[in-house]
Every structure is written in C-alpha cells, then in structure tokens.
C-alpha positions in Angstrom: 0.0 0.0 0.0 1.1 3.1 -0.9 1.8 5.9 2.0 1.7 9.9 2.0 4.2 11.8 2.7 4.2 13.0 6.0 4.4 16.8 4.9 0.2 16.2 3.3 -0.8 14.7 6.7 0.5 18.3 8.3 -1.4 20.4 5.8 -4.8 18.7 5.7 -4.4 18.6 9.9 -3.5 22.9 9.2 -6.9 23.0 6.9 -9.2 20.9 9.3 -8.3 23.5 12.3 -8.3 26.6 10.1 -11.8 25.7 9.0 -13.4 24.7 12.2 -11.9 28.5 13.9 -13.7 29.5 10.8 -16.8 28.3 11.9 -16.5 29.5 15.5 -15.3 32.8 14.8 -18.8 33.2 12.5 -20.7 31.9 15.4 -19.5 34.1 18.0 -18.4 36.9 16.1 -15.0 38.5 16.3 -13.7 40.9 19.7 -14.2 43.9 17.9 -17.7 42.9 17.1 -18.5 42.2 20.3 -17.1 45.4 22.0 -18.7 47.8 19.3 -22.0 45.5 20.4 -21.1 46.1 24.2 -20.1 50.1 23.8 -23.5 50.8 21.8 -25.8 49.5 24.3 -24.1 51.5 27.3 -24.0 54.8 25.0 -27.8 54.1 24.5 -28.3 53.3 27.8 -26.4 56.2 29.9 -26.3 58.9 27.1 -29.0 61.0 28.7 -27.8 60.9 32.0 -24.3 62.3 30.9 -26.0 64.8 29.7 -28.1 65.7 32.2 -25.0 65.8 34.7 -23.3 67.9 32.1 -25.8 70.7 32.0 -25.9 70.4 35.8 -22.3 70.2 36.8 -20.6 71.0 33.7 -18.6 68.2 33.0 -19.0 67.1 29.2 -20.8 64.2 28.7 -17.9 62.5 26.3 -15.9 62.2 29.7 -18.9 61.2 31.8 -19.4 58.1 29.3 -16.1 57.6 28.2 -14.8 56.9 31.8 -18.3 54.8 32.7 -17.4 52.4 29.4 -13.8 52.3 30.8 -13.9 51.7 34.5 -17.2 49.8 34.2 -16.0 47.6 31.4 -19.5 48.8 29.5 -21.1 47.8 32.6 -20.1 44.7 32.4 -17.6 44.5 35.7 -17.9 43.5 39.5 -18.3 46.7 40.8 -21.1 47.6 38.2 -23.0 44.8 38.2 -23.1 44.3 41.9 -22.6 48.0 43.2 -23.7 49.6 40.3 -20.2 51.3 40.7 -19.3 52.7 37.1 -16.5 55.2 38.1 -14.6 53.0 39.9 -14.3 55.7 43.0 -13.2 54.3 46.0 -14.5 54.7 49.6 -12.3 57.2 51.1 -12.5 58.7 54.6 -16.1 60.5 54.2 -18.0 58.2 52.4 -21.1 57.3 54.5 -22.7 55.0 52.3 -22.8 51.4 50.9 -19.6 49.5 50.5 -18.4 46.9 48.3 -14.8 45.0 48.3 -12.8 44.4 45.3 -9.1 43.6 44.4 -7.8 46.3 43.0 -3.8 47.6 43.6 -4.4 46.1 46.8 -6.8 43.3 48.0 -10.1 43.6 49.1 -9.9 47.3 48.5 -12.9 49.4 49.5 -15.1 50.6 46.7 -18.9 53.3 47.2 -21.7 50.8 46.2 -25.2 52.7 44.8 -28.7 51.6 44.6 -28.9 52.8 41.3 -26.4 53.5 38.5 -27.9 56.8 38.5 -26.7 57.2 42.4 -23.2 56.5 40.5 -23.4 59.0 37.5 -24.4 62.1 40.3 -21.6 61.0 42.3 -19.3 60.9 40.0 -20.1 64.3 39.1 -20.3 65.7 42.6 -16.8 63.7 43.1 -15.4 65.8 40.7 -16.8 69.5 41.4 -16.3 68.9 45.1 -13.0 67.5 44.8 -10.3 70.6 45.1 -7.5 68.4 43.3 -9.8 68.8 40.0 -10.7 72.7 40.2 -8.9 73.7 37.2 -10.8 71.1 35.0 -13.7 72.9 35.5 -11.9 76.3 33.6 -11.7 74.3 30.4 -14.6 74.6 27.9 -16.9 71.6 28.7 -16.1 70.9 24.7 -12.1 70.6 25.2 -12.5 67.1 26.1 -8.9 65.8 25.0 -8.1 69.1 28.5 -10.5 67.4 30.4 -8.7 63.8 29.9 -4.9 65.0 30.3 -6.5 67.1 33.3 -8.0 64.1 35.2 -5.0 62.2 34.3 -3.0 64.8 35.9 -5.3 65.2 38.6 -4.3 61.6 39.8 -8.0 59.5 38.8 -5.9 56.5 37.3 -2.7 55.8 38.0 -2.5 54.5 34.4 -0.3 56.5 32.9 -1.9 55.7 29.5 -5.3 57.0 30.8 -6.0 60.5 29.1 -5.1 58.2 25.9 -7.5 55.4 27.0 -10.7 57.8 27.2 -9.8 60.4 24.3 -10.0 57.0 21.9 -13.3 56.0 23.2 -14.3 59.2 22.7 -13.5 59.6 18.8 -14.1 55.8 18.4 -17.5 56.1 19.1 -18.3 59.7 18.8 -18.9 61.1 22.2 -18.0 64.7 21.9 -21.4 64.5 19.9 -23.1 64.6 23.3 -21.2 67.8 24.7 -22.7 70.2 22.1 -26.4 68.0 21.8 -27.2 69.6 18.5 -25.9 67.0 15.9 -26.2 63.1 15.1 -25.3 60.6 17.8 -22.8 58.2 16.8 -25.2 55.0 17.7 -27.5 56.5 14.7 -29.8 58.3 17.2 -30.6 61.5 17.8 -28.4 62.4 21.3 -30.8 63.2 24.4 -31.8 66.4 24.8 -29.5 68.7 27.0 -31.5 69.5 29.4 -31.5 69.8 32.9 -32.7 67.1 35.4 -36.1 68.8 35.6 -36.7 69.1 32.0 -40.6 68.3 31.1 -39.2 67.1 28.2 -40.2 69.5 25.3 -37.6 69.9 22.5 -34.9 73.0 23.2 -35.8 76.1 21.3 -33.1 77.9 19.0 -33.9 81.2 18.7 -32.2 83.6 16.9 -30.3 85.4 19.1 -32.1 88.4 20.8 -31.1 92.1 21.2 -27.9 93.0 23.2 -30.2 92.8 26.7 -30.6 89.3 25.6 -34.6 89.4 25.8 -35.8 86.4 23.0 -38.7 87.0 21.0 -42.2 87.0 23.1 -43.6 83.2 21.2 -41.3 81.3 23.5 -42.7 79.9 27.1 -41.1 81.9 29.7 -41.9 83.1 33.1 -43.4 87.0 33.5 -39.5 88.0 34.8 -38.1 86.8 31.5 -40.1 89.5 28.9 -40.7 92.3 31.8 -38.6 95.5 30.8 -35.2 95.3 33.0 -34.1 99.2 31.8 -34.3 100.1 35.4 -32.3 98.1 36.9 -29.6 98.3 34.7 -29.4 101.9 35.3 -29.4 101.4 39.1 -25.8 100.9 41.2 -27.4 98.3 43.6 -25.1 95.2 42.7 -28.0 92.6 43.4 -30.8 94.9 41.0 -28.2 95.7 38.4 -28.3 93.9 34.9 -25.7 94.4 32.2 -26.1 94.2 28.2 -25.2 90.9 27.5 -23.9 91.5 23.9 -23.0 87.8 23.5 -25.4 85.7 21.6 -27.9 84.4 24.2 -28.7 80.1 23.6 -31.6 78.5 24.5 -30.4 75.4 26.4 -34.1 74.0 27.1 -37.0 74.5 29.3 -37.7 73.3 32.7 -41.1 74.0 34.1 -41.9 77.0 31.5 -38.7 78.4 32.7 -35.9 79.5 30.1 -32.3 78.5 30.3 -30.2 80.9 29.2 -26.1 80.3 27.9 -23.3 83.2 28.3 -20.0 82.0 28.1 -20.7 78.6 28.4 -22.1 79.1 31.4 -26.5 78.3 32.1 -28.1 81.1 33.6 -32.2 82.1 34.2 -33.7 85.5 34.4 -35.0 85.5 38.4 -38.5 85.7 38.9 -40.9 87.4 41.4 -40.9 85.4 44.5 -37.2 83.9 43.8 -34.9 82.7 46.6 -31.9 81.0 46.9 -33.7 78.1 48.1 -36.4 78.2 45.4 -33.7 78.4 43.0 -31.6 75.6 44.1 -34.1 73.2 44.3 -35.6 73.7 41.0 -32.7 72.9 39.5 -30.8 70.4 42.3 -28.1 72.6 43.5 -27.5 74.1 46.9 -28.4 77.3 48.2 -25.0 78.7 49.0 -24.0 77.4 45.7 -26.4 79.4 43.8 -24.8 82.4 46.1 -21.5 81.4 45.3 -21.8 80.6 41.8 -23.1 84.2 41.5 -20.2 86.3 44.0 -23.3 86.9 46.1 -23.3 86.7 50.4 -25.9 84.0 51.8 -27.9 86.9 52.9 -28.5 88.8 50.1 -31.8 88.5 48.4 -33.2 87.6 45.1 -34.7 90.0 42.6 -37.1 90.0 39.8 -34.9 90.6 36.4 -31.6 89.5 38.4 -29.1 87.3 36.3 -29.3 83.9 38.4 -26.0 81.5 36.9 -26.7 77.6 37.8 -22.7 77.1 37.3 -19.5 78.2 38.2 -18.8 81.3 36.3 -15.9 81.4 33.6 -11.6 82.5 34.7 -12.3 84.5 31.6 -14.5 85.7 29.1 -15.4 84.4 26.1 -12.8 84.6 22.8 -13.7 87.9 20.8 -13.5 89.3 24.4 -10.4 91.0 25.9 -10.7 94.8 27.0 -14.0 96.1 28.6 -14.3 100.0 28.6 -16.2 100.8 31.7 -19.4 103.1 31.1 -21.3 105.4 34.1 -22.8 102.8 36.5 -21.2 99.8 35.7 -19.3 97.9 38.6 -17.3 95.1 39.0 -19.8 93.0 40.1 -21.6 94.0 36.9 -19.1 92.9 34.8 -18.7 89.9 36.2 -22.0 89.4 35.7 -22.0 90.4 31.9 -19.4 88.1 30.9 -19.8 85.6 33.1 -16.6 85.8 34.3 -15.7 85.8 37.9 -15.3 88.5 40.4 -12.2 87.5 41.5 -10.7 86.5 38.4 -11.6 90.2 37.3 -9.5 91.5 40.1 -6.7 89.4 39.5 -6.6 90.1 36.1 -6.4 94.3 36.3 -4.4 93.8 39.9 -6.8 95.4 41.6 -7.5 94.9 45.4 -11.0 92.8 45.6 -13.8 95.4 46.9 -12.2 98.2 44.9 -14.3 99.5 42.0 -13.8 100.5 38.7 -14.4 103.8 37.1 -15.8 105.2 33.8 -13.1 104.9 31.0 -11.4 102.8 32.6 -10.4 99.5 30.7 -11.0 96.2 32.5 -9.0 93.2 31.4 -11.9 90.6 31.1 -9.5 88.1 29.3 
C-alpha cells in the first residue's frame, strides 16, 4: 500500500483547524464585534444621563461616558453589576454610604456601592466638582475634552499612565464629543438626548435667533413673566443685586424646565430671576445648593433675590469668552456688573487688572476681562 508523505498529513491537519476557527469565529463573532455590540448598548443606555450631569455640573458628557465604558467595562464588571459602581471611585475617609470589596492595587480594596447606576453617574459628578485636586478642569470649555482627559490624568484619577489616551480614543471611536454640544447626530445613529436639565418636562430645546444685546428672546417662547418684563431700570441702578448688564453675547436657548428658560453666556447656564425667587427656590428647582447658587453668583448668603436679576446655575468662567479681551467701563457699571455680563468671575476680574478685591472700577477705565 502506498503511503503519503508525512508533509500532506501536516497540511490537511492545518486545513481541518483553520476551517473549524472559521466556523466559531462566524458563530460568535469577532472581539471587535463584540465590543462595538457592548459600547453601543451602554451609550444608548447612559447617554441622557451624561447629559443631564453635564448641564448640571458641567462636565462634558464625552468624559462622563467615556470613563463609565472604561472603568465599568461597559457595565459589564464586579463593581457595576453588583454595586452599580461605574466610576470605579473608592470609599475614602467621608463616604457614609454602601460599601463593596474588590481587588484592586491592593486586595479587598474598599469601593462606594449605589442603589442605582444613576446614584453613580451624580456621584461621580459631585466627586469631581467637590474635589479641590480637580478645580482647574472645571476652567476648560466643557467641549475641550482631550483638557478634560490629560486634566484628570493629571489630577491623579488613574494611576494608568496611558489613561487621558484610554478615554480620548473611546471618545473619537464612538463619537462622544457629539453629546457635549447636543445639536448633531449621535454616533449609535440616534438622535443624542436632549441637554436638558434634570427637571426638563421634556419639550424639545428652542433655538432662537439670538435676541437684542439685553438678551430678551422673542415673546412666542414659554417663559416666566421676569423673563419678557422690561429690565431698563435696573440696569441703570448701582445696587449690585438689582443691576443687569447688556449681554452682547449671543444668548442660547439650552431648554426649558417647568416653563422656565435657560439661558447660555460663556458657556455658562443662567435664568432671568422671577418674582418670588430665593436662593432656596432656585436651588431646588434645579438640584443645586443654596449657598451654591450664592456662590456661583459672587453673592453673600444673605443677600436677596430679585425679579430681572441674572441667576447662573454654574461656576462662572476664569475669563470671558474669545472675541472678548478689554472692557471700557461706562457710568454705572461695577465690578460686580461685569462679572455678571461676561460671566466671568469676580475674583478672576480683580486678579486680572491687579486690583485689590472690593475696589471698584471707574468710567473709562479698561477692565482686562481676558
């Protein structure tokens, strides 16, 4: 009987195996597959509630999902799944809550366990604007997110040193800066969720054109009484609480939240105060804390709230918007006022035009707003 050579017994042993991974591989589908699969669901799934942090904190939504999909492994890991932990934020000293154990660098490490993964997403964001070690993220536009990921990198969140790198890939592999602007295609095929505030009735944002340099909007939107009522008097007065300035930048619609309009200078969300107003009022309209909304606004706790006042629902800018360097200061305008106008804040004005804080300016004078 005639035998093979041992060299066709090797190939058609190479051919059986290649075949049969053939077959599995069309089965299961390949890594890639599977991860595109995986990062699709968990953009569909958490995409509204990155934005919704985003337009209450600030933080741009491409981060908020990019480091979810990273430390959560799409949702997929321990701490996720049995402590709905997606940021991967540790106990530390003041954490009164639940508590789950993990290996991490060290074994059976402490790790913050939620009820929900929506407990997860505010802490997160609360983690970050609380935390004093990330205060300079928060003077980046909420759209520079390749600053945001070098800045939490340098902050000390990961001790990978390849971190920024990690999250600014998930971010253009899937499209997640789409989410920081919310006015164009979502990279799943859908249309992003609205940016809109946590107390959003969930009508669709208007876009206006922008109004006239008071920053009034035409009179078809919904809108409390304050927001149309004539403000000519107060800006004329010198009472820093009842003055308004011309806003000459274009004025965005964000959304509205209970018939109330959301207003955008510099980046920064602001509402025209209504009659009836307070610090508390405000703040729990839109989740904040009182002494936030006093201090987001370089007002004392005591100082009261004012029909036409300029009410900002986030920290207020280091400096003004590009286009803007050099204010010339007219009859009745204060710091404060210019603080307010730009969005900038009071003590970055000072420090800008060296000026001792509590000093005032004086007409003519030019005032360094960038």
């Amino acid at each position: 009987m005639r035998q093979f050579p041992i060299y066709i017994f090797i190939i058609l042993i190479l051919l059986l195996n290649s075949c049969s991974s053939s077959r599995k591989a069309s089965r299961s589908g390949s890594p890639a597959q599977a991860t595109s699969a995986n990062a699709t669901e968990y953009i569909n799934k958490y995409s509204a509630l990155a934005v919704s942090e985003m337009h209450r904190t600030g933080i741009p939504a491409s981060i908020t999902l990019a480091q979810g999909m990273l430390e959560s492994n799409y949702g997929r890991s321990t701490l996720a799944t049995k402590g709905n932990n997606h940021f991967g934020i540790k106990c530390h000293s003041d954490w009164k809550g639940e508590k789950i154990y993990h290996d991490d660098n060290r074994r059976g490490e402490c790790f913050r366990s939620y009820p929900t993964a929506e407990d997860s997403y505010r802490d997160h964001s609360d983690f970050l604007t609380t935390g004093s070690r990330y205060k300079d993220l928060f003077k980046l536009n909420r759209t520079d997110y390749k600053g945001w990921a070098h800045g939490l990198k340098k902050a000390g969140y990961a001790t990978d040193p390849k971190y920024a790198t990690l999250l600014i890939n998930k971010i253009d592999a899937y499209g997640l800066h789409a989410y920081d602007t919310g006015n164009v295609t979502a990279p799943s095929g859908q249309k992003p969720a609205e940016p809109a505030l946590k107390q959003t009735t969930g009508q669709q944002p208007v876009t206006t054109a922008p109004g006239p340099t008071t920053g009034q909007q035409p009179a078809t939107t919904v809108q409390k009484t304050a927001d149309t009522a004539q403000t000519s008097q107060a800006q004329k007065s010198t009472d820093p609480v009842q003055a308004q300035p011309e806003v000459q930048a274009p004025i965005k619609v964000i959304s509205l939240s209970t018939g109330r309009k959301i207003r955008e200078n510099n980046g920064v969300q602001y509402i025209i105060a209504a009659e009836g107003d307070t610090y508390k009022s405000v703040a729990e309209e839109f989740q904040l804390l009182a002494l936030e909304v006093s201090r987001y606004n370089d007002l004392p706790p005591e100082a009261s709230l004012k029909p036409g006042q300029f009410i900002y629902l986030q920290p207020k800018r280091s400096k003004a918007a590009e286009g803007n360097s050099i204010h010339i200061v007219k009859a009745g305008e204060t710091m404060y006022i210019l603080s307010q106008k730009y969005a900038v804040k009071l003590s970055s004005l000072y420090k800008m035009n060296v000026m001792d804080e509590g000093t005032e300016c004086v007409p003519g004078q030019k005032v360094r707003i960038r």
